[in-house]
C-alpha positions, 0 to 999 in steps of 0.5 A: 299438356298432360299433367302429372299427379304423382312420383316416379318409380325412381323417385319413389327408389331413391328415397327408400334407399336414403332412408334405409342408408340412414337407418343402417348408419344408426342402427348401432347407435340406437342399440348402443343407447338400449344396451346401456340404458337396460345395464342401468336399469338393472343397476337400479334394480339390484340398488332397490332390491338392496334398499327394500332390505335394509327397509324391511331389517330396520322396520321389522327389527329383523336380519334380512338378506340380499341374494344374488345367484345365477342372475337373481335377486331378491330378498327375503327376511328371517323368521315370519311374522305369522304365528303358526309358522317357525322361526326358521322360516324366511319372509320373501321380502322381494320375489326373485327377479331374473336379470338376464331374461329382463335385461340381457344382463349377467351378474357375477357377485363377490359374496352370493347373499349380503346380509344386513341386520336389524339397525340397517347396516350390512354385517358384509360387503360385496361387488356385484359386476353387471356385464352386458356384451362390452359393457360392465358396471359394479355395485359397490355395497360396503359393510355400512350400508352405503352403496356405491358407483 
């Protein structure tokens, strides 16, 4: 009577062709799940950029702008508050952030720069599309401020 401690060579094939089968079946999937989960993100991102500048407009009593080129946004604020600089200096509210090097997104905005004035609310409006492969979303931000779906 001999007894046997292990698996098989066959054995041990077969369940490593069941799960690399299962692993190609959800592999689209799961990179369906990063693509949309990276264009929220950069959703949000665009979202908070827009919310610190409307922030920092009604909290410093200042015009601030939202820019958005060859993918980048950020924020920045016009005349410093330091002294020794001028009043035709700007105030970087948020440094600039690259959305395609952090989520593979691409956007394309109607109007480069929304500018928002010392009460909070835009002075114009604009749609920013997002578009990663053959998904896309816009934000909607209107002259009063509000951003929407």
């Amino acid at each position: 009577m001999s007894r046997r401690h292990g698996f098989t060579l066959i054995e041990m094939l077969m369940v490593v062709v069941i799960i690399s089968l299962t692993m190609l079946m959800a592999l689209p999937r799961f990179r369906a799940a990063v693509n949309r989960s990276n264009m929220l993100s950069a959703r949000a991102k665009v979202m908070a950029s827009f919310g610190a500048a409307r922030a920092a407009a009604a909290g410093s009593g200042r015009v601030t702008t939202l820019h958005v080129n060859g993918n980048q946004v950020w924020v920045t604020a016009a005349g410093r508050l330091k002294a020794p600089f001028g009043a035709n200096t700007m105030d970087t509210i948020v440094l600039p952030k690259n959305l395609n090097t952090m989520y593979g997104v691409t956007a394309t905005p109607s109007v480069g720069t929304v500018v928002v004035n010392q009460t909070g609310l835009g002075i114009n409006a604009s749609n920013i599309v997002l578009s990663h492969g053959a998904l896309s979303d816009t934000v909607k931000i209107s002259q009063y401020g509000r951003v929407q779906k």
